[in-house]
N, CA and C of each residue as an Amber inpcrd file, in Angstrom:
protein
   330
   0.8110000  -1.1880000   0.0000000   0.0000000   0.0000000   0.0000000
   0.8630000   1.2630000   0.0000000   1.7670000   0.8820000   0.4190000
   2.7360000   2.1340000   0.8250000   3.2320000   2.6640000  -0.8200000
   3.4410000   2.0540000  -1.6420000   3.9010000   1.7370000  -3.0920000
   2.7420000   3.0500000  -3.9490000   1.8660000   2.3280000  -3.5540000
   0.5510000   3.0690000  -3.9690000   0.4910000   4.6130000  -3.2430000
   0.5720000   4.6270000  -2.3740000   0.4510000   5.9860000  -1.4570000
   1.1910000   6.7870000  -2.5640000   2.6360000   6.3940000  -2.5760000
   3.9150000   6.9910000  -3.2270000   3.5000000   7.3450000  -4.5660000
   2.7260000   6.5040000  -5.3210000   2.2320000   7.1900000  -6.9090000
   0.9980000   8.1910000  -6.7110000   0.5370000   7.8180000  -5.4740000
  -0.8300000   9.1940000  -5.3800000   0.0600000  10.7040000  -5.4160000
   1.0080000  10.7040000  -4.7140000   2.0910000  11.9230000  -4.0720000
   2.6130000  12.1030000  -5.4070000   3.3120000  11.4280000  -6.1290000
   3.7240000  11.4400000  -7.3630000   2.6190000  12.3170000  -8.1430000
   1.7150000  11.6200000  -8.4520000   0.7720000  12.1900000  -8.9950000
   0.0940000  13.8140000  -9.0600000   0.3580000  13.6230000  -7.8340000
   0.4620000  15.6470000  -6.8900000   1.0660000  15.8620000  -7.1120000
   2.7890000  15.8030000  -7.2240000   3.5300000  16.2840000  -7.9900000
   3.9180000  16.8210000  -9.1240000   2.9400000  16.1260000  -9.8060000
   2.4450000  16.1240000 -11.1090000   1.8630000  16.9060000 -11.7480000
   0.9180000  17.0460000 -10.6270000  -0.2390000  18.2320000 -11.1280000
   0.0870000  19.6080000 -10.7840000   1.3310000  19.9240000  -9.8060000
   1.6800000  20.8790000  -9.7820000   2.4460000  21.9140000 -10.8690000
   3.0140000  20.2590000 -11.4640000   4.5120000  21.2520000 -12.8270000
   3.4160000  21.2790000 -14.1260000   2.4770000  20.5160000 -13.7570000
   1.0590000  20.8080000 -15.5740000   0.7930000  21.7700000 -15.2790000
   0.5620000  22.7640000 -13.5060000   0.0590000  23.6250000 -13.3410000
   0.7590000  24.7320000 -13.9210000   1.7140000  24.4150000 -13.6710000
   2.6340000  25.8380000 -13.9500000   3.0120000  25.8350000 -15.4220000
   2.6370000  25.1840000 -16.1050000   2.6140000  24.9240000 -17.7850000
   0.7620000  25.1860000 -18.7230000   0.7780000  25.4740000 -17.4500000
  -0.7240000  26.0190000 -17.8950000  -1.6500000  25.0080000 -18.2820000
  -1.5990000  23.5310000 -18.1810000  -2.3710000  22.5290000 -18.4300000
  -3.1340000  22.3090000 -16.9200000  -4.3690000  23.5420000 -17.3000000
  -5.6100000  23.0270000 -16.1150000  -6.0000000  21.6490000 -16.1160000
  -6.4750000  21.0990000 -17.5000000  -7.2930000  20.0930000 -17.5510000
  -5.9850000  18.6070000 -16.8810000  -5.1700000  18.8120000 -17.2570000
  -3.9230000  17.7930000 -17.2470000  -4.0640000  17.7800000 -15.6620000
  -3.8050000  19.0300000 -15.0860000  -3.2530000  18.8980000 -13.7870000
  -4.3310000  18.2720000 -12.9040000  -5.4560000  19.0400000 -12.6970000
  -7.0650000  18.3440000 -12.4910000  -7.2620000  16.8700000 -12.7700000
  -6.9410000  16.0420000 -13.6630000  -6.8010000  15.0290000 -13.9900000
  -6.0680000  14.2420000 -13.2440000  -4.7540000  14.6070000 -12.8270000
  -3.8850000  13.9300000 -12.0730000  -4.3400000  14.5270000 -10.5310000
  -4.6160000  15.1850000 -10.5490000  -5.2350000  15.3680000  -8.8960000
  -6.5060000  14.2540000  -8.5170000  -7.4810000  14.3550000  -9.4580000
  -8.2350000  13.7170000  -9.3550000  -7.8050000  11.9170000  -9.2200000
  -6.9990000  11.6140000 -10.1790000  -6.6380000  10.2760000  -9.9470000
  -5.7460000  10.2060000  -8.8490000  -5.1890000  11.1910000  -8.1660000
  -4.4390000  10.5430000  -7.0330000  -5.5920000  10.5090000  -5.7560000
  -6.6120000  11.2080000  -5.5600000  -7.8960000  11.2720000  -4.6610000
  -8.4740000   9.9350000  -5.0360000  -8.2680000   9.4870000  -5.9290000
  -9.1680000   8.3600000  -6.3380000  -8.1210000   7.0300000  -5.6140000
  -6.9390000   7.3560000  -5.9800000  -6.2990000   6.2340000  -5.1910000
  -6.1390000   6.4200000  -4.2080000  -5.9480000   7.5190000  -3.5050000
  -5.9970000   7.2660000  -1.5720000  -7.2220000   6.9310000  -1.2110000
  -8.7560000   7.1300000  -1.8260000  -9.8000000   6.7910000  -1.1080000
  -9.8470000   5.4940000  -1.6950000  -9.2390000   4.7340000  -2.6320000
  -9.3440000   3.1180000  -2.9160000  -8.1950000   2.4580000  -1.9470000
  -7.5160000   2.7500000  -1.6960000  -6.5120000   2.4800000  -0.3020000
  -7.2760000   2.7440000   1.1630000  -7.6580000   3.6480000   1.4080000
  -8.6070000   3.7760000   2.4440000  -9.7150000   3.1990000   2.6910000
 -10.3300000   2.6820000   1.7780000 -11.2390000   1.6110000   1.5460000
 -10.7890000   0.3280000   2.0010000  -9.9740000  -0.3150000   1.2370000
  -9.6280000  -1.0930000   1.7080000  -8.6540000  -1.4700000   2.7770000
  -7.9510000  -0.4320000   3.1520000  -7.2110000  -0.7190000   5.1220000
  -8.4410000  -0.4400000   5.9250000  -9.8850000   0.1470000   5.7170000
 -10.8390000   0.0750000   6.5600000 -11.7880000  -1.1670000   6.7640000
 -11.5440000  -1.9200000   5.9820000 -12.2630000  -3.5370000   5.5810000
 -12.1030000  -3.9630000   6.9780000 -13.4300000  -4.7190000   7.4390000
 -13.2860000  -5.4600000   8.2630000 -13.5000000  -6.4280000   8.4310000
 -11.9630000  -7.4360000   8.4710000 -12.5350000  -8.8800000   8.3660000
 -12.6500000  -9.7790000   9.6290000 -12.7620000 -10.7660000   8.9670000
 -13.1640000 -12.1360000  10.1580000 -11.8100000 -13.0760000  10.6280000
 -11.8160000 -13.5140000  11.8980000 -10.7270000 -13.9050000  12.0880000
 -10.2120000 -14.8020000  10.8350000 -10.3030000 -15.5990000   9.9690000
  -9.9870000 -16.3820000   9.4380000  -9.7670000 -15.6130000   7.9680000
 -10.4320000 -14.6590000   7.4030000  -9.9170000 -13.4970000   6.6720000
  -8.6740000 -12.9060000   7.3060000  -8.8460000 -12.6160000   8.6280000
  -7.2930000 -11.8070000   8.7060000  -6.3730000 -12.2280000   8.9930000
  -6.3430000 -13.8110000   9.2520000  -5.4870000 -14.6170000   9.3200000
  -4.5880000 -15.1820000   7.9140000  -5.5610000 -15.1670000   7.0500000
  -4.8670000 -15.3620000   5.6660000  -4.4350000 -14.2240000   5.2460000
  -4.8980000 -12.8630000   5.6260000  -4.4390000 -11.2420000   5.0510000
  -2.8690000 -11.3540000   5.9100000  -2.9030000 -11.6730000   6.8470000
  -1.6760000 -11.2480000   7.6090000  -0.3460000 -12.2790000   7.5200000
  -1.2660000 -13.2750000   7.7610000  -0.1100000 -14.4970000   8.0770000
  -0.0720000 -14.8810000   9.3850000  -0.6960000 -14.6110000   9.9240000
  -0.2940000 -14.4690000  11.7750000  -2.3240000 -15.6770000  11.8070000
  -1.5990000 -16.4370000  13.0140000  -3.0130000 -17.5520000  13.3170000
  -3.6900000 -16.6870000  13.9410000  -4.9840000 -17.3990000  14.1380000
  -5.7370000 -16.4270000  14.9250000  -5.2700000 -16.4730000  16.2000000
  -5.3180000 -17.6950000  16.6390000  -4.9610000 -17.5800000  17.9130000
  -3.9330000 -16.1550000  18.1430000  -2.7770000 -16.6580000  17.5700000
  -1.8120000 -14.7730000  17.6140000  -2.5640000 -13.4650000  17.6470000
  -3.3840000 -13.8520000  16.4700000  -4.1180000 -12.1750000  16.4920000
  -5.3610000 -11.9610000  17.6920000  -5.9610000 -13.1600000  18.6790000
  -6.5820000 -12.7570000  19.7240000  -5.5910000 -12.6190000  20.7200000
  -4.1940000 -12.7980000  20.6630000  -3.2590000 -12.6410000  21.5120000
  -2.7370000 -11.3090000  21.2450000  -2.7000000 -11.0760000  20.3610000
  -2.6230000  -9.5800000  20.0750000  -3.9710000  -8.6320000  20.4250000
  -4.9310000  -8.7440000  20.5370000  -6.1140000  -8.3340000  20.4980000
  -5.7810000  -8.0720000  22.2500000  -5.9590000  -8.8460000  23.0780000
  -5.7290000  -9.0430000  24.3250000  -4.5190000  -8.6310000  25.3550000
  -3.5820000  -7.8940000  24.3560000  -2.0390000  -7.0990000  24.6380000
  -2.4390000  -5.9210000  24.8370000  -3.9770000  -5.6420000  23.5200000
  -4.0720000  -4.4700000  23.0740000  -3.6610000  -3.8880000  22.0250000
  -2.3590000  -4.5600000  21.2240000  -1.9850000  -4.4270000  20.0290000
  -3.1510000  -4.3140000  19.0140000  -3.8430000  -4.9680000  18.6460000
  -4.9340000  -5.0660000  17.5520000  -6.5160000  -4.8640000  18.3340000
  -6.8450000  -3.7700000  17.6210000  -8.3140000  -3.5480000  17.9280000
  -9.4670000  -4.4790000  17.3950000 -10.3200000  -4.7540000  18.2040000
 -11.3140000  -5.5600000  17.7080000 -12.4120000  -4.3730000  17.1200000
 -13.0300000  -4.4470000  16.1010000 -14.1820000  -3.9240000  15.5290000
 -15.3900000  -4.6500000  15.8270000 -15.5240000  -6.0640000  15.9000000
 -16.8410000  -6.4550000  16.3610000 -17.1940000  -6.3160000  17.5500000
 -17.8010000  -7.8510000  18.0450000 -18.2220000  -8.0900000  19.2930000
 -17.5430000  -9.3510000  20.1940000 -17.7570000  -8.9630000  21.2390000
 -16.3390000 -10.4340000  21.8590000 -17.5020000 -11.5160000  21.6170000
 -16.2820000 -12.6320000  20.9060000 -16.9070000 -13.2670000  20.0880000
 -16.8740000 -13.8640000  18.4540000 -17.3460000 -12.6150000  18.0990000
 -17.0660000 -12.3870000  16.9090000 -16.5780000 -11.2700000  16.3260000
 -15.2370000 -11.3180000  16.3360000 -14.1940000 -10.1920000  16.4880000
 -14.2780000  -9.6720000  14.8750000 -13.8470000  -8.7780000  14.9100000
 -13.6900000  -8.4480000  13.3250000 -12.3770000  -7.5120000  13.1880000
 -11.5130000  -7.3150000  12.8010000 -10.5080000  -6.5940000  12.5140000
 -10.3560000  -5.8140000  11.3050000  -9.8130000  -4.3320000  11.4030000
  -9.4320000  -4.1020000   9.9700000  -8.5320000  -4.0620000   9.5760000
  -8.2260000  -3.9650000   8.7290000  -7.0390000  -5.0040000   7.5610000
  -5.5900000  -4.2740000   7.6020000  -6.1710000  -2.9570000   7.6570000
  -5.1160000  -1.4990000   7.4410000  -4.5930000  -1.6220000   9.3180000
  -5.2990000  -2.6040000  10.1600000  -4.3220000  -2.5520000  11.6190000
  -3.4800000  -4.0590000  11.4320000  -3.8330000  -4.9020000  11.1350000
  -3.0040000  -6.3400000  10.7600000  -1.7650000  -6.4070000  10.5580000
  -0.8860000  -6.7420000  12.0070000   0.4270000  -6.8140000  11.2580000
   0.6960000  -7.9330000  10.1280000   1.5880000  -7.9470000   9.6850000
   2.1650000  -8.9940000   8.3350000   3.2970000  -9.3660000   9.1080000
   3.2190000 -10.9060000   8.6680000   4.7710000 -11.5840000   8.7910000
   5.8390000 -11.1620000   7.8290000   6.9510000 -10.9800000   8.1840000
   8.0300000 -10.8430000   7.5390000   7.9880000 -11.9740000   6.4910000
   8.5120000 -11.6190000   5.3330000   9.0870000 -12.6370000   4.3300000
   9.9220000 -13.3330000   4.2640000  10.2930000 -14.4050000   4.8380000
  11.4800000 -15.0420000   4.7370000  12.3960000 -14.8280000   3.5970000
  11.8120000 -15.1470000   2.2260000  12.1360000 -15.0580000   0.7350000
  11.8990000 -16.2730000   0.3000000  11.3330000 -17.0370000   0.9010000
  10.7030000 -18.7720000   0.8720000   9.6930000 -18.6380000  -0.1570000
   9.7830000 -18.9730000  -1.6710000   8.5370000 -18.7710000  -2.5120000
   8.1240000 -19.7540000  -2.6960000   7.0480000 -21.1060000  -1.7930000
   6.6670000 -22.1980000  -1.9400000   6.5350000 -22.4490000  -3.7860000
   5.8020000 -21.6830000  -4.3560000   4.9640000 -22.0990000  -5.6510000
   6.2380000 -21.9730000  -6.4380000   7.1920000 -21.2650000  -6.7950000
   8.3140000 -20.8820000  -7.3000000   9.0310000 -22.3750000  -6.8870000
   9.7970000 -23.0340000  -5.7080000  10.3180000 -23.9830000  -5.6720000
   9.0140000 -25.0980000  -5.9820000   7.9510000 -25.4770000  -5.9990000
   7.4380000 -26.5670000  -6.3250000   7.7360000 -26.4300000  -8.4470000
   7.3920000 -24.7270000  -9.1730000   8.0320000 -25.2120000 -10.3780000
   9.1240000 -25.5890000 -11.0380000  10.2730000 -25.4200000  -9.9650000
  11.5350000 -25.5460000 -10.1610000  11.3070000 -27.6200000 -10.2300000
  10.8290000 -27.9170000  -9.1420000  11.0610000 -29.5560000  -9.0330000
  10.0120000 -30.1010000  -9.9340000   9.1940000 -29.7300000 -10.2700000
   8.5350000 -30.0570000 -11.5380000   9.0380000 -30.3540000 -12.9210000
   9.5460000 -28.9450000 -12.8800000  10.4860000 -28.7640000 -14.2980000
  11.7960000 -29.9670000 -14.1680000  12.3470000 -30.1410000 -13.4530000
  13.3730000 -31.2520000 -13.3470000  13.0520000 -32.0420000 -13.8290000
């Protein structure tokens, strides 16, 4: 998401040097599409899913994320119970650099 943030800003950037080249419509254009991508980013870090949704979003079991929930680290949005989390608070596991599907085509191809 962060990737994305960076081309919205870009994009503002953008619309500043069309500005000063006298391209209203250009610059407006790129303003507009960078508003369009922070509120499609904001959309979706506000999603609220179900433990078993944010368990596959994150990587982390549930069990972890009611252990996190219970630190205080992660806010619950539902009801105790039926917790709901949003997506944009979910930490992520680090990447090892382990690409399961990548080594299963490697031993295939052999």
């Amino acid at each position: 998401m962060k990737a994305l943030l960076q081309l919205a800003d870009r994009w503002e950037s953008e619309a500043v040097i069309l500005d000063r080249y006298h391209d209203e419509r250009g610059a407006a254009m790129a303003r507009m599409h960078a508003v369009e991508l922070r509120e499609a980013v904001r959309s979706h870090d506000d999603e609220l899913l179900c433990p078993a949704e944010a368990e596959a979003a994150s990587g982390y079991s549930r069990r972890r994320l009611r252990e996190l929930e219970a630190e205080g680290r992660l806010q619950n949005y539902g009801k105790k119970g039926a917790p709901r989390y949003r997506r944009g608070d979910l930490p992520t596991k680090p990447n090892d650099g382990y690409d399961a599907q990548a080594e299963a085509r490697r031993l295939l191809a052999s």
